[in-house]
C-alpha positions in Angstrom: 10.4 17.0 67.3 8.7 14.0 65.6 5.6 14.5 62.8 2.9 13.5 65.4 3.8 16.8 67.6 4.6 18.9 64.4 0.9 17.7 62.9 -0.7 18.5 66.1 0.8 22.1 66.2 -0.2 22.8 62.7 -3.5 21.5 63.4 -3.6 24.0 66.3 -2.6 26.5 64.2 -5.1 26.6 61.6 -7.5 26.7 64.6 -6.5 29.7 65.9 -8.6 31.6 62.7 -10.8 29.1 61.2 -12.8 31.3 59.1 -9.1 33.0 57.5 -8.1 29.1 56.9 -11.9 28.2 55.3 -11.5 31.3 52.8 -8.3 30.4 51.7 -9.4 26.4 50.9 -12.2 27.3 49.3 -9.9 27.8 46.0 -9.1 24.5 46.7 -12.6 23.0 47.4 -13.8 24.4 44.1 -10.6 22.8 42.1 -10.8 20.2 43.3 -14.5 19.4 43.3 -14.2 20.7 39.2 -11.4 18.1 38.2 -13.2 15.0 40.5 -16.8 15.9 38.2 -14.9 16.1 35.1 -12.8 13.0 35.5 -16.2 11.2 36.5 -18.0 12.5 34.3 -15.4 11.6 31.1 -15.1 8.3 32.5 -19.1 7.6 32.5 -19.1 9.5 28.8 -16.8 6.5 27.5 -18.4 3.9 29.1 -21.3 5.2 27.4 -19.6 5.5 24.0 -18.4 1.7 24.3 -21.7 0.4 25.3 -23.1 2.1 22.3 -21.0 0.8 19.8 -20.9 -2.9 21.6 -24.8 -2.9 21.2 -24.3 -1.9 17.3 -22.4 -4.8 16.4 -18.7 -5.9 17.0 -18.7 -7.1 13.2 -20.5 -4.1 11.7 -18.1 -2.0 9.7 -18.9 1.9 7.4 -17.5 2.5 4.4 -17.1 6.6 3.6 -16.7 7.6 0.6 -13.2 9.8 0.3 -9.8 8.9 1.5 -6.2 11.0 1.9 -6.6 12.9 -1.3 -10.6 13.8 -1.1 -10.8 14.5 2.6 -8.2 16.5 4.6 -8.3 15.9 8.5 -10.4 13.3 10.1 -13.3 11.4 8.4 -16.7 13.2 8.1 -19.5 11.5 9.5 -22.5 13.4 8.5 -23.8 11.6 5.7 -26.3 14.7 4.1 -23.1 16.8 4.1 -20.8 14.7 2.0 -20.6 15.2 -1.7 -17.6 12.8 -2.5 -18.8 10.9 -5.4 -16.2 7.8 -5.1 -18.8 5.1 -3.8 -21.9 2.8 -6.3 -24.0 0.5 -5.6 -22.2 -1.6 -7.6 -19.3 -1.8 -5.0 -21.8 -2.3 -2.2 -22.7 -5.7 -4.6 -19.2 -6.2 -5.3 -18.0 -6.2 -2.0 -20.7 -9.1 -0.8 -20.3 -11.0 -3.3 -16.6 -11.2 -3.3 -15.6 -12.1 0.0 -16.3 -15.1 2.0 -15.5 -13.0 5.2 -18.4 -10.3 4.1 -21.6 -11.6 5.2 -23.5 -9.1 3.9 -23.5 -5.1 2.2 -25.9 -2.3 2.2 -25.6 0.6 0.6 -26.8 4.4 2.3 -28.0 7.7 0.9 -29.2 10.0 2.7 -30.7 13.7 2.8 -32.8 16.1 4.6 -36.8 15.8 4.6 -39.9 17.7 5.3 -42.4 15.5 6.8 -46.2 16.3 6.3 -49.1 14.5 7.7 -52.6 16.1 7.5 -52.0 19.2 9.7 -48.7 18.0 11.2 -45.2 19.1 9.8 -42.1 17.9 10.7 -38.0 18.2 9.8 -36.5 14.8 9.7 -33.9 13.3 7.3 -34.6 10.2 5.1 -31.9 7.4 5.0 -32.3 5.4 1.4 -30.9 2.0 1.7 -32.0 -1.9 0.8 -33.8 -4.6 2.4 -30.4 -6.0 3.7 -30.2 -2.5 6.2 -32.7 -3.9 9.3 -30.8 -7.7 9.1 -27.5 -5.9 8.9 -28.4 -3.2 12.1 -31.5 -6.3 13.6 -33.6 -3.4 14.2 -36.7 -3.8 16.0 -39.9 -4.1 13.8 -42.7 -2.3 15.6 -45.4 -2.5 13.4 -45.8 -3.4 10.1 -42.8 -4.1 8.1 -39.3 -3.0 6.1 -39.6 -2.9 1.9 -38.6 -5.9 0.2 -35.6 -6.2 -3.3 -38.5 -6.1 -5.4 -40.1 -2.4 -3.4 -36.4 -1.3 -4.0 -35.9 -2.6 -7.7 -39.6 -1.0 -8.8 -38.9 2.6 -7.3 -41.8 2.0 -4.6 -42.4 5.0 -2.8 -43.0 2.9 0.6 -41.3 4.4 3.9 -40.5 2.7 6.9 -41.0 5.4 9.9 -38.9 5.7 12.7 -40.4 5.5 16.1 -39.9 8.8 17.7 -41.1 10.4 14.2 -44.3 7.7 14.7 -44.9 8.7 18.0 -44.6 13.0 17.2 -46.4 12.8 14.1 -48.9 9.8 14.8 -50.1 9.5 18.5 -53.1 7.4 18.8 -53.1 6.5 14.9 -52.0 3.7 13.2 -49.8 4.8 10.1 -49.6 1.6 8.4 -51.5 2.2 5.4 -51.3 5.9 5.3 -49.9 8.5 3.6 -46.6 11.1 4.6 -45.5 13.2 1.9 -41.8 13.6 2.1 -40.4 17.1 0.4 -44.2 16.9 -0.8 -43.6 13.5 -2.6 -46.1 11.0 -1.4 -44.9 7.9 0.4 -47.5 5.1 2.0 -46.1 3.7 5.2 -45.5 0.2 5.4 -43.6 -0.4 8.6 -41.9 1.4 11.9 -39.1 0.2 13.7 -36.8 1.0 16.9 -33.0 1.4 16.4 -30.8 0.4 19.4 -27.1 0.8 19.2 -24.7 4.3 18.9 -26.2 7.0 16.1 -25.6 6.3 12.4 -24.0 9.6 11.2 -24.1 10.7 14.9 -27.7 11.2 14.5 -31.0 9.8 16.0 -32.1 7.4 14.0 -35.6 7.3 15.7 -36.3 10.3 14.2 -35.6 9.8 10.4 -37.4 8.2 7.8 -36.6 4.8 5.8 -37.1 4.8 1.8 -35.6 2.1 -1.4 -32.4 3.7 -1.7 -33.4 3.7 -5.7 -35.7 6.2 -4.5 -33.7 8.2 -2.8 -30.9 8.5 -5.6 -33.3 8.8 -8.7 -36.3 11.0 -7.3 -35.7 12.6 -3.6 -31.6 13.5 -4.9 -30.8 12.9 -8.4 -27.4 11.5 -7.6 -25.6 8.1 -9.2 -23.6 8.0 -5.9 -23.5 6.6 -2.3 -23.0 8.3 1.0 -22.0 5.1 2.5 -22.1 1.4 3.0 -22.5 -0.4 5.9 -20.9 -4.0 6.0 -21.2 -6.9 8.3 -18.6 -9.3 8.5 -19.2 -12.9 9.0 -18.3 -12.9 13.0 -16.7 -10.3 15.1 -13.4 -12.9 14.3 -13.1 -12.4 11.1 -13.5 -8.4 11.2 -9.9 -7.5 10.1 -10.2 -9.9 7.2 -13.6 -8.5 6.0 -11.9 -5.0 5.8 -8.9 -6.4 4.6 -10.8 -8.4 1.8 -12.7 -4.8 1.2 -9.8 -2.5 1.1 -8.4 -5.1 -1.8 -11.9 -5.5 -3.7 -12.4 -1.3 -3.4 -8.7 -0.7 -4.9 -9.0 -3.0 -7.6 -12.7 -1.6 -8.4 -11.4 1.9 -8.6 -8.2 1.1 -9.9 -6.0 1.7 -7.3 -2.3 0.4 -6.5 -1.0 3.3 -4.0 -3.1 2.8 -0.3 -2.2 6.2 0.2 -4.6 6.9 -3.0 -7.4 5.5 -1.4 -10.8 7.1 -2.2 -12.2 5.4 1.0 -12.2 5.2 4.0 -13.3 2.0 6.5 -14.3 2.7 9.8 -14.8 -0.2 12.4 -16.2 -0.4 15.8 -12.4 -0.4 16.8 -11.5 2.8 15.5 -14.9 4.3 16.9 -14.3 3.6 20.3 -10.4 4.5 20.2 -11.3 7.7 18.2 -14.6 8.4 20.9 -12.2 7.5 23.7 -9.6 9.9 22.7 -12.1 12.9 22.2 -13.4 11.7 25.8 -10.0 11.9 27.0 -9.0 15.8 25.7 -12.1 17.2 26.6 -11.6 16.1 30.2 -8.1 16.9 30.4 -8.9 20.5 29.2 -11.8 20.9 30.9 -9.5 20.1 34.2 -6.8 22.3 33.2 -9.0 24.8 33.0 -11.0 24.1 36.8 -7.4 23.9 37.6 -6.9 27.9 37.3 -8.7 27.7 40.8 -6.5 25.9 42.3 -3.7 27.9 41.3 -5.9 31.1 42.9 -6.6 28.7 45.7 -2.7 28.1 46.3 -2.1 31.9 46.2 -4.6 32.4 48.7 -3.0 29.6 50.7 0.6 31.2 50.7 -1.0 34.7 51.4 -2.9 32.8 55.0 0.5 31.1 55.8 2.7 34.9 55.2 -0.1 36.3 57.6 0.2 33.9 60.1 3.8 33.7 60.1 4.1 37.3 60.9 0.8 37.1 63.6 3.2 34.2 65.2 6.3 36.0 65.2 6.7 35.7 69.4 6.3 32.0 69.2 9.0 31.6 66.6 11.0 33.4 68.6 10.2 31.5 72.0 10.4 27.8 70.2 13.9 29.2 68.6 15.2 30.0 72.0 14.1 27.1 73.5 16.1 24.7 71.3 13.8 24.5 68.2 16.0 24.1 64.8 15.3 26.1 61.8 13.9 22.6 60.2 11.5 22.0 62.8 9.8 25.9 62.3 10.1 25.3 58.2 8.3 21.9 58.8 5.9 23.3 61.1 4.2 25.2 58.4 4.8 23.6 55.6 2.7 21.0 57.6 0.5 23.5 58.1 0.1 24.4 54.3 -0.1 20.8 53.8 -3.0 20.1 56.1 -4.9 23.1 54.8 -5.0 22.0 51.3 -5.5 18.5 52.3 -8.7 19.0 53.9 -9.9 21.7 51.1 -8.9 18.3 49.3 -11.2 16.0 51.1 -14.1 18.7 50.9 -13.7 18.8 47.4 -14.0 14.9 46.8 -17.1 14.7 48.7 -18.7 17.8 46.7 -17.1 16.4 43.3 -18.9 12.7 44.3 -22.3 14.8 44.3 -21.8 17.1 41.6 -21.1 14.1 39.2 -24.0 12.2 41.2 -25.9 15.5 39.8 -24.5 15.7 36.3 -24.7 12.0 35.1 -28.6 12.5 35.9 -29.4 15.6 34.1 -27.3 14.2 31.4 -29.5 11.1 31.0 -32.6 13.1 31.4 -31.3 15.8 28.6 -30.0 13.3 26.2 -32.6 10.2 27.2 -29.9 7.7 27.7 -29.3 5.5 30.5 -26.5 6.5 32.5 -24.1 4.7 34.7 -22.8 6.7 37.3 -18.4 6.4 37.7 -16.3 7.1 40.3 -13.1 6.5 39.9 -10.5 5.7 42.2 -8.0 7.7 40.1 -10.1 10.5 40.6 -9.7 10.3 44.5 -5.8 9.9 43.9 -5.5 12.7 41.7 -7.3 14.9 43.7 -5.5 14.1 47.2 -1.9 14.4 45.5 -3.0 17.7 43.7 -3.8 18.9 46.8 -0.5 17.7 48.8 1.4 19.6 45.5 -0.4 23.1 45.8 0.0 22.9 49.7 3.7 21.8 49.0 4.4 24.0 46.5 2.7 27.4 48.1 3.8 26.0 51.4 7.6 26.2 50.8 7.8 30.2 50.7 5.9 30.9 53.6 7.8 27.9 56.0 11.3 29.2 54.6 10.7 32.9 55.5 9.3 31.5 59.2 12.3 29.4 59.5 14.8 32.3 58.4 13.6 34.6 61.4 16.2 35.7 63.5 15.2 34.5 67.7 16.2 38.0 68.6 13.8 40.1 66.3 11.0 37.4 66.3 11.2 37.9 70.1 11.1 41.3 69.9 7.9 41.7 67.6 5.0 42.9 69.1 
């Protein structure tokens, strides 16, 4: 008997109970739909992730203070949390002035902050750095202006406001000219500007608060140290040798001849997106590993249908047997079967996977306020159609071996 007959009968088949074969594909459906969403859904996360760190600069590099010996596991990116005391200004200087391939330094401090305004109260965190920051990062000025070397030299309590901490704290008003008091310190703003870009210390930067980084170390921390500096190198082409030339200038600084002793650590837009694209990666792995459980119950539920319908089709085992039928043409029949079955739970659960990730990528730009592009990838249509030819295989080859194994007299004999 050739496929086209076999595929026909197995169609048939399934037919004969269409709401025994719906419950046991529904496993299936739900799988599948699971592992499509994830797979769409991890692939429009890293596009996201690189977009992000393309709009921040392909020649933009951190510096984090602690290396192999201060930090153990991967570097920590939350600025207000580190207390690793290896990086000065002085190195931030050092460092720019130094290098050809460096175009320019600025250093970071930051902490958390209490925002007061009349009536209004707010928790931010303040980010102390130089005049250098908004050329480094081009930020956009929205009213106003940044502080100048000579606001950062004199200790001038002037603050730059982000714009989502402008538009909570000031609707209607124009700050420029007033005063915030920052952990009850008074600040007058001078400025307000609009970050683009991924998050600084994975945080919004809308929503913090710009001071002279003198400030910030002598008054709002009492600390000699820095959390960080950011670096732009001369073009995106000479990156590796900006980091190179930094990694030399920094070990020679802190008196360093092992790398492995570094108390540093450079991270570049490189390593972001390999390191973001990795996380991306495991978390929708396991997040399909585990959807996948239900296709494993799905499966089960497919070999129980295809045991129940080999012993409901017992006669016409027996009658195709004694007619000339071969015990490879009853084991393909319903492995076909099992095929088919899983196959279409298969295609079900594309087309509800397509709209689920249609579904999630808006609620995740509404919920995080970014602009998401929607990702379908073919891979995920692959993956799905040959994990649901392996469950229908694989649960299939019980069920079409016991058919195939019935004797012609006993089958014909059932009742």
């Amino acid at each position: 008997m050739n496929f086209k007959n076999q595929l026909k009968i197995a169609i048939k088949g399934l037919g004969m109970n269409k709401v025994r074969s719906f419950l046991a594909v529904l496993g299936i459906v739900i799988g599948i739909s699971a592992v499509v969403t994830m797979v769409s859904l991890g692939k429009g996360v890293q596009k996201i992730i690189l977009s992000q760190i393309e709009k921040i600069g392909s020649n933009i590099v951190i510096i984090l203070p602690g290396g192999s010996k201060q930090e153990k596991g991967p570097p920590k990116f939350s600025f207000g949390m580190m207390k690793i005391k290896t990086l000065k200004y002085s190195d931030a200087i050092a460092l720019a002035k130094q290098s050809s391939y460096i175009r320019a330094t600025a250093p970071l401090v930051m902490g958390s902050a209490h925002l007061s305004y009349l009536n209004k109260r707010r928790k931010s965190d303040f980010l102390g750095t130089t005049a250098n920051y908004i050329e480094i990062r081009g930020n956009k000025i929205l009213e106003g202006r940044f502080f100048t070397p000579d606001e950062v030299k004199s200790l001038s309590k002037v603050v730059v406001l982000g714009k989502t901490v402008r538009d909570k704290m000031f609707k209607n008003i124009n700050p420029i000219g007033e005063v915030i008091r920052i952990n009850q310190k008074p600040f007058r703003i001078i400025g307000v500007i609009e970050l683009e870009g991924v998050q600084d210390a994975f945080m919004d930067l809308n929503d913090v608060v710009f001071i002279p980084f003198s400030v910030a170390q002598k008054q709002m921390l009492g600390i000699d140290y820095l959390n960080a500096i950011i670096m732009q190198a001369a073009s995106s082409d000479t990156i590796n040798l900006a980091i190179k030339d930094a990694e030399n200038i920094l070990r020679q600084r802190h008196h360093i001849k092992d790398p492995s002793d570094d108390d540093f650590t450079i991270i570049s837009p490189e390593f972001l997106a390999s390191s973001f694209g990795l996380i991306a990666n495991i978390l929708t792995i396991f997040l399909s590993l585990i959807a996948g459980i239900s296709l494993i119950v799905g499966g089960i539920g497919v070999a129980n249908v295809m045991l129940v319908s080999v012993a409901e089709r017992m006669r016409e085992i027996g009658i195709r047997r004694a007619v000339g039928a071969q015990k490879k043409d009853i084991f393909l029949q319903f492995l076909i079967e099992s095929i088919v079955l899983t196959l279409i739970g298969g295609f079900i659960g594309i087309s509800i996977g397509f709209l689920f990730s249609l579904l999630g990528g808006w609620g995740i730009s509404k919920l995080l306020h970014i602009e998401w592009t929607f990702t379908f990838p073919i891979s995920a249509i692959l993956i799905a159609f040959i994990i649901s030819f392996l469950v229908g295989l694989i649960f299939g080859l019980y069920p079409a071996k016991k058919a195939a194994n019935l004797s012609p007299i006993e089958a014909l004999r059932y009742e």
